[in-house]
C-alpha positions as CSV (number, residue, x, y, z in Angstrom):
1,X,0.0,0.0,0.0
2,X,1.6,3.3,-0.9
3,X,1.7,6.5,1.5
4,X,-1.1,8.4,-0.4
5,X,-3.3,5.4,-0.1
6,X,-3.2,5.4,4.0
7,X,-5.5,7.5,6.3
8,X,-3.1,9.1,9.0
9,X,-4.5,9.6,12.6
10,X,-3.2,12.4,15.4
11,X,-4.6,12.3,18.7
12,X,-4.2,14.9,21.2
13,X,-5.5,13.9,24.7
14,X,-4.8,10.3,26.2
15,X,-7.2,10.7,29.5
16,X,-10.1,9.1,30.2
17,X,-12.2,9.2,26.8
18,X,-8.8,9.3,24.9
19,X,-7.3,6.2,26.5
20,X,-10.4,4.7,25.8
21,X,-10.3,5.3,22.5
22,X,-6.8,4.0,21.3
23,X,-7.7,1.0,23.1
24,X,-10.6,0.6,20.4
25,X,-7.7,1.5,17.8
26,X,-5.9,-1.4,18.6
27,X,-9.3,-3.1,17.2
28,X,-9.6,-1.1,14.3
29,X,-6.1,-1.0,12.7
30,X,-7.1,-4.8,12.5
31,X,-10.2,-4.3,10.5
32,X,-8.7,-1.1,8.8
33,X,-5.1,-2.1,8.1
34,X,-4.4,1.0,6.1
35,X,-4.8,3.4,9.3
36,X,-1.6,4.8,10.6
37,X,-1.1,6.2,14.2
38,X,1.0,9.0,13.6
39,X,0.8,11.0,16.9
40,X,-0.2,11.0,20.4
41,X,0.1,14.2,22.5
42,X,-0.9,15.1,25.6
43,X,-0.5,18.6,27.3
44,X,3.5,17.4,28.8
45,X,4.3,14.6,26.4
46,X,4.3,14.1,22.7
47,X,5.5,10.9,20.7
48,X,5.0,11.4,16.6
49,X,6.5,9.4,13.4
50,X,8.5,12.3,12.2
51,X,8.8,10.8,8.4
52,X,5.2,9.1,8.6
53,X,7.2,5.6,7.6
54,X,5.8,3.6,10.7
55,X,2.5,3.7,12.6
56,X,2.8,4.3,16.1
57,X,1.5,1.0,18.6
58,X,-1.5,1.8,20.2
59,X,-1.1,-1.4,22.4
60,X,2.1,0.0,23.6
61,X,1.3,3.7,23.2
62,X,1.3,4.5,27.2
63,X,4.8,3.3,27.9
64,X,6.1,4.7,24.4
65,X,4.5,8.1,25.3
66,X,6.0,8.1,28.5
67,X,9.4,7.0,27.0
68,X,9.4,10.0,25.2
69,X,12.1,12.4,24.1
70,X,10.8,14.3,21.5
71,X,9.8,17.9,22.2
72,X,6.1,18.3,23.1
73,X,4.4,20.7,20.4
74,X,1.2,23.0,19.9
75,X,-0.9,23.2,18.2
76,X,0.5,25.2,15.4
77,X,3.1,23.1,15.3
78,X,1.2,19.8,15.4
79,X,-0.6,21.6,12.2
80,X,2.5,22.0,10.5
81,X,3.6,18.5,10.9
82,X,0.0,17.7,9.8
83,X,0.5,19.6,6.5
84,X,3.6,17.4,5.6
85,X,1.4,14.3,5.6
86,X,1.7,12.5,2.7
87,X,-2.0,11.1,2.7
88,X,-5.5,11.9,4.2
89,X,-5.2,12.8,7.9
90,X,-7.8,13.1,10.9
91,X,-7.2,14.6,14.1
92,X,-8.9,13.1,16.7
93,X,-9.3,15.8,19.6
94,X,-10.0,13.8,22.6
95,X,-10.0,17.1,25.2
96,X,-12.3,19.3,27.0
97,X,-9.6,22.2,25.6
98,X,-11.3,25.4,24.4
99,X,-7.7,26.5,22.8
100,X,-7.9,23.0,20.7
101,X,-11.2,23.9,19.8
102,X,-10.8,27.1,19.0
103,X,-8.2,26.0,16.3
104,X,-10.9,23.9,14.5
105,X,-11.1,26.1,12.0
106,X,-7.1,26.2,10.6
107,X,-6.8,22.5,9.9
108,X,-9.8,22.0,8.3
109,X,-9.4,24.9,5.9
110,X,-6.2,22.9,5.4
111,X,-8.2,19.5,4.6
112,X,-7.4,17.4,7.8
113,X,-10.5,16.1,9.3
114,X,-11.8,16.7,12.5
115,X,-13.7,13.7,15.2
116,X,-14.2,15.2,18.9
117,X,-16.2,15.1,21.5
118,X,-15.7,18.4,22.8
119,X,-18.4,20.1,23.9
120,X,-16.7,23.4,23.7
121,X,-15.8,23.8,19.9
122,X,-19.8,23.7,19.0
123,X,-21.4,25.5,22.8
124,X,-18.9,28.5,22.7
125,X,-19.5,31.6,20.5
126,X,-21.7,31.4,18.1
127,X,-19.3,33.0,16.0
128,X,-16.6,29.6,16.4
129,X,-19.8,27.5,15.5
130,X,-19.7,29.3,11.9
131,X,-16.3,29.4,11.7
132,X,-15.8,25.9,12.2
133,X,-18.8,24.6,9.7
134,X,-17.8,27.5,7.3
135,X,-14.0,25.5,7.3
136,X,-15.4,22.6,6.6
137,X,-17.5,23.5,3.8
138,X,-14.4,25.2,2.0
139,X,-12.2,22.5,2.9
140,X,-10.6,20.8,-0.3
141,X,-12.6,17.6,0.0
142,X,-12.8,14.9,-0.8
143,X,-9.3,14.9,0.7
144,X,-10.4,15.6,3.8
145,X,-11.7,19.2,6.1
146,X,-14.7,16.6,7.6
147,X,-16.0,17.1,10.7
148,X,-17.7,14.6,13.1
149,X,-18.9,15.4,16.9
150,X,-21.2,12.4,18.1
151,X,-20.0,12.3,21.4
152,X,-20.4,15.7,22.6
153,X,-24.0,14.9,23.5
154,X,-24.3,11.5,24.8
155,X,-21.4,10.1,24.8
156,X,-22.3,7.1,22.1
157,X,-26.1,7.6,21.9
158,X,-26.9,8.3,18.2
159,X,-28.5,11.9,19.6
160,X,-26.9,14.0,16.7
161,X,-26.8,11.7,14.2
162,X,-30.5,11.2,14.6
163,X,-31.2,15.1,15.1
164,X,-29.4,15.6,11.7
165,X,-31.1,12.9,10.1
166,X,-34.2,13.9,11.2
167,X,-33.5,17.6,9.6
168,X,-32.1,16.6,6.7
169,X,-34.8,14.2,5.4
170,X,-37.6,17.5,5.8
171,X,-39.0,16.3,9.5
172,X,-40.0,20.0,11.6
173,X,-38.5,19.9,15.0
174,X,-41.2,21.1,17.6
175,X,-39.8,19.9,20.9
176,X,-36.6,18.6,22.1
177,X,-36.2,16.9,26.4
178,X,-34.5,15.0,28.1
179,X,-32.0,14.4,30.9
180,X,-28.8,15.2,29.6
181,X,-26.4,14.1,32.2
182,X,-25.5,10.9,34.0
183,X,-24.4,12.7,37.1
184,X,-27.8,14.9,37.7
185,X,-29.7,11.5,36.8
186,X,-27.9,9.4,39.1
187,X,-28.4,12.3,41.4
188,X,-32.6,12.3,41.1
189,X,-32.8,8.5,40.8
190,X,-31.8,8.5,43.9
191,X,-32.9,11.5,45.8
192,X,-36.5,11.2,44.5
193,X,-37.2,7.4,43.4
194,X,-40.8,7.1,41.7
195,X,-41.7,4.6,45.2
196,X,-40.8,7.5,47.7
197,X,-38.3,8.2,49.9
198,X,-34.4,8.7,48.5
199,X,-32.1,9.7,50.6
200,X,-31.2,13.2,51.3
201,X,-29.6,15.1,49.3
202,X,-26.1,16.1,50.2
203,X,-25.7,12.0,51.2
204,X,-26.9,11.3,47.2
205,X,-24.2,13.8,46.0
206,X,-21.8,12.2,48.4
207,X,-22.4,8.8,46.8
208,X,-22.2,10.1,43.5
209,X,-19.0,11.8,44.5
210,X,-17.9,8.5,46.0
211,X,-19.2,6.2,43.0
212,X,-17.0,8.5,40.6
213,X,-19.8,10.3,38.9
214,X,-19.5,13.8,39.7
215,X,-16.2,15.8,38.7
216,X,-13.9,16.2,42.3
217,X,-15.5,19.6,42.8
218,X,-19.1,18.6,42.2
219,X,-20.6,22.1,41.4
220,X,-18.9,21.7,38.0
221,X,-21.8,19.4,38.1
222,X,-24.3,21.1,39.7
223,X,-24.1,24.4,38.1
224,X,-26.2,23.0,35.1
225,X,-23.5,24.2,32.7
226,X,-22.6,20.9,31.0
227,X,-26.4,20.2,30.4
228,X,-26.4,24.1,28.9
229,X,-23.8,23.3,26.6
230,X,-25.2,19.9,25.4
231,X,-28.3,21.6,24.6
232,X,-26.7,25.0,22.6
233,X,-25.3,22.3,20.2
234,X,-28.8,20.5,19.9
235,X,-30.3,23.8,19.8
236,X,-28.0,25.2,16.9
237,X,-28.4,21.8,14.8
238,X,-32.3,22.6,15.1
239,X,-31.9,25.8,13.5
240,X,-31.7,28.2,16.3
241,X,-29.1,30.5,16.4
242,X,-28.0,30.2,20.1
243,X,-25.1,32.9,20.6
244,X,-24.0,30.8,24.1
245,X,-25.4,28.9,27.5
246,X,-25.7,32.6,28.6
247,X,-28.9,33.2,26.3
248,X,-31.2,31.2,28.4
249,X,-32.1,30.3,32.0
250,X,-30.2,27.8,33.3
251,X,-30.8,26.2,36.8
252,X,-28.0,26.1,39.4
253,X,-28.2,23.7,42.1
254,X,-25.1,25.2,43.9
255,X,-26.5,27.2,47.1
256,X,-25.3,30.8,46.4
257,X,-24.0,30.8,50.2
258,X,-21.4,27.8,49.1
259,X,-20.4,29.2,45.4
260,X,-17.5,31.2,46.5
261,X,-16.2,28.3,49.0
262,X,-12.5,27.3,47.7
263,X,-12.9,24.2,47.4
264,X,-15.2,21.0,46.7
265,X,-14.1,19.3,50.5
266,X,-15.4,22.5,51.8
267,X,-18.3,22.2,49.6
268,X,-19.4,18.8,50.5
269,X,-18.7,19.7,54.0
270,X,-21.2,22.3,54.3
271,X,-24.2,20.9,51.7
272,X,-25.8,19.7,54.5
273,X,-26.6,22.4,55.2
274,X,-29.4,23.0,52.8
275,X,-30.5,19.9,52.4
276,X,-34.4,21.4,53.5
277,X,-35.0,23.5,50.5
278,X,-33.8,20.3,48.1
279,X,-36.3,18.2,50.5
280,X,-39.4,20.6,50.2
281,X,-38.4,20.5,46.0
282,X,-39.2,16.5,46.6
283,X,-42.2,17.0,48.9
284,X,-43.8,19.6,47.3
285,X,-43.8,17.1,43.9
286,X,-45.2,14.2,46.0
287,X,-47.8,16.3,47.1
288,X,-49.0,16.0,42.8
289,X,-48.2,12.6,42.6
290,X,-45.0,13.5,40.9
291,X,-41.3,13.2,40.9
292,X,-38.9,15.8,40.5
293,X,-35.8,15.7,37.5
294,X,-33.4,17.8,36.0
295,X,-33.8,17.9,32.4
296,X,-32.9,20.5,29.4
297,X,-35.4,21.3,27.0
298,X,-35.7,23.3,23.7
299,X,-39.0,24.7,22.0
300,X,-38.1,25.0,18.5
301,X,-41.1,26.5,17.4
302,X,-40.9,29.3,20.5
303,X,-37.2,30.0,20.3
304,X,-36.7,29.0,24.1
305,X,-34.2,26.8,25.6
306,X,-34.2,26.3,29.3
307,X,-32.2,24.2,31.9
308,X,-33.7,23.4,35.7
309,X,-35.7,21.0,37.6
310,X,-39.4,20.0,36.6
311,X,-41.9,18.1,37.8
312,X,-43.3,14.6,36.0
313,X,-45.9,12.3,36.6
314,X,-44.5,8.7,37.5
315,X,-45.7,7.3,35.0
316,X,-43.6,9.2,32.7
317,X,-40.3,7.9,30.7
318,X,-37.7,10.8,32.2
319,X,-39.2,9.8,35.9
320,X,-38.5,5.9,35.4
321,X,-35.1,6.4,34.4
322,X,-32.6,4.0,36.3
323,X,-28.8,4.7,37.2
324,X,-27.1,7.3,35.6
325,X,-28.8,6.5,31.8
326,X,-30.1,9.6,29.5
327,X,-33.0,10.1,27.9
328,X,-33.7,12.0,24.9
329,X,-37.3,13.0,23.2
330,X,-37.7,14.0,19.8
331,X,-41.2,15.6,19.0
332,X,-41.5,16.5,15.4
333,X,-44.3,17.0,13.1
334,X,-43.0,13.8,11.2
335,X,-43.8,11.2,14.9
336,X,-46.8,13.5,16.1
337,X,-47.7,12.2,19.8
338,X,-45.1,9.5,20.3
339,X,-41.7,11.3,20.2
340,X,-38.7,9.5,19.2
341,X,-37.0,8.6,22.0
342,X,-33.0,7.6,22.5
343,X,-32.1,6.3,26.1
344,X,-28.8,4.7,27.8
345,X,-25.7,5.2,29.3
346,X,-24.6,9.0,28.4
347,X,-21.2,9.0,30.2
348,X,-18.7,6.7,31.0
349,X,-14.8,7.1,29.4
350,X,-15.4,3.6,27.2
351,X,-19.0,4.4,25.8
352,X,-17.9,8.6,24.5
353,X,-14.5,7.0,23.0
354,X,-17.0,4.2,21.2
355,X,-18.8,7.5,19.9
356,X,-15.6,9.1,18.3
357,X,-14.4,5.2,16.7
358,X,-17.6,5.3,15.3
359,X,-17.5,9.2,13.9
360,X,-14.1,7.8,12.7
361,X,-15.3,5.0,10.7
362,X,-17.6,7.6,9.3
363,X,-14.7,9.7,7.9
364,X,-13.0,7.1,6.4
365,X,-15.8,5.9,4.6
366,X,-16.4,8.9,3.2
367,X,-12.7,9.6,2.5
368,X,-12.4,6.3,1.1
């Protein structure tokens, strides 16, 4: 196979999601011998093929990463070694990094594909979310300037794939809600079960601190900003033109007395505190036969996104949720009464990485 017939892959970010996902390399390089692992970089060590001759192990990528002389570079630099590429080339951005995604836009007007599940390339600015799109339009395809972000909204649920499916074959959007995070479900679940009781609430976001489902300072959680962000990008694919999470109401469930406290020990320490207004929020609900969630929703036809807790009957999908799953509704003129509905786990390092493999297939494919 000759160099211009290979697909090159970069990968900046080698946590959670990103170890994840060169694990699931290992698998595909088997099905898809013609990819090449050309670089691995994380934000103190970087390991690259500097005459693209060999692909990079990802079986042994951890120990070769940390064997590492070569000088770490950014991300200009990783662009011009990009350029040099004798072949097609994706760079798969495994980061939470708003500088990475803010450089979206200069490799794909250079024709290297782009597969991410970074919320904040497609929830910043409005502005960035044009930019980017605008790139990949101009791009000189079919070489490459894709761009592919499953995993940004629940983790490997098929949520924009079906969204943009759904547009693109003529359906009207009316309605879009669901619950949006694992950590606030997990949180709810528990707190306000549809049989009654729960425990309070400072013990439920103990356990889910404990259980490895919040962030270690869990008002990154409960500030409702990753839900915000999840729904600007479903809001934007729908045809609204969201500028940010700052253009519509979005819930905190951080006590203001406790937002300024320096740190999340000191946090947890004092919730405790205010477990009574979160207990009246449950009570008052059981009063109407109803449970209390946190869920994100977006009238398309009224222009208005919002982000909070609400109350449903037990009866209804969002309240019998289980665990930390997600659930997603879909009402469009096209399904009428019974929305189209996408539920499952919607975090989780192994299940986001399974979303960008699978936006990667997509590229290749349509590279091929």
């Amino acid at each position: 196979m000759t160099s211009s017939e290979r697909v090159y892959i970069a990968v900046i970010g080698v946590g959670g999601v990103g170890s994840h996902f060169l694990s699931q390399l290992t698998h595909l390089t088997t099905q898809h011998p013609y990819l090449s692992l050309i670089l691995i970089s994380r934000s103190t060590k970087c390991l690259f093929v500097e005459d693209f001759s060999h692909s990079l192990n990802p079986k042994t990528w951890s120990h070769d990463l940390a064997a590492s002389t070569q000088p770490v570079l950014g991300l200009q630099s990783i662009l011009e070694y990009l350029l040099n590429v004798p072949g097609k080339c994706i760079l798969v951005d495994n980061t939470s990094n708003q500088d990475v995604a803010n450089s979206y836009p200069s490799f794909l007007r250079k024709g290297i594909s782009i597969v991410t599940p970074n919320k904040k390339a497609f929830s910043g600015p409005y502005s960035l979310w044009q930019d980017i799109f605008s790139a990949a339009h101009t791009a000189p395809n079919p070489t490459g300037g894709l761009i592919y972000h499953e995993s940004s909204v629940g983790a490997g649920l098929p949520i924009i794939s079906t969204l943009k499916d759904l547009v693109e074959t003529g359906d009207e959007i009316l309605k879009i809600e669901g619950v949006f995070s694992g950590t606030m479900s997990f949180l709810f679940n528990n707190f306000a079960p549809v049989e009654g009781q729960g425990g309070k609430w400072s013990e439920e976001v103990q356990k889910a601190k404990a259980a490895g489902y919040t962030e270690p300072d869990p008002r990154d959680d409960l500030n409702g900003v990753d839900v915000a962000r999840k729904l600007v990008i479903l809001a934007r694919l729908a045809g609204l033109k969201i500028e940010s999470t700052a253009s519509f109401p979005v819930q905190s469930l951080i006590p203001k007395e406790l937002e300024s406290v320096e740190s999340g020990d000191e946090f947890m320490a004092r919730l405790g505190e205010f477990d009574g207004k979160m207990t009246r929020v449950k009570t008052e609900a059981e009063r109407e036969g109803k449970v209390v969630r946190f869920v994100g929703s977006i009238d398309v036809e009224a222009g208005k996104v919002k982000v909070g807790m609400e109350r449903f009957e037990r009866s209804h999908p969002i309240a019998a949720l289980k665990g930390s799953d997600n659930i997603i509704s879909f009402y469009t003129k096209r399904y009428g009464n019974n929305p189209l509905i996408i539920q499952g786990a919607g975090a989780g390092g192994e299940v986001t990485a399974m979303g960008v493999s699978g936006d990667l297939i997509k590229v290749i494919q349509r590279l091929s």
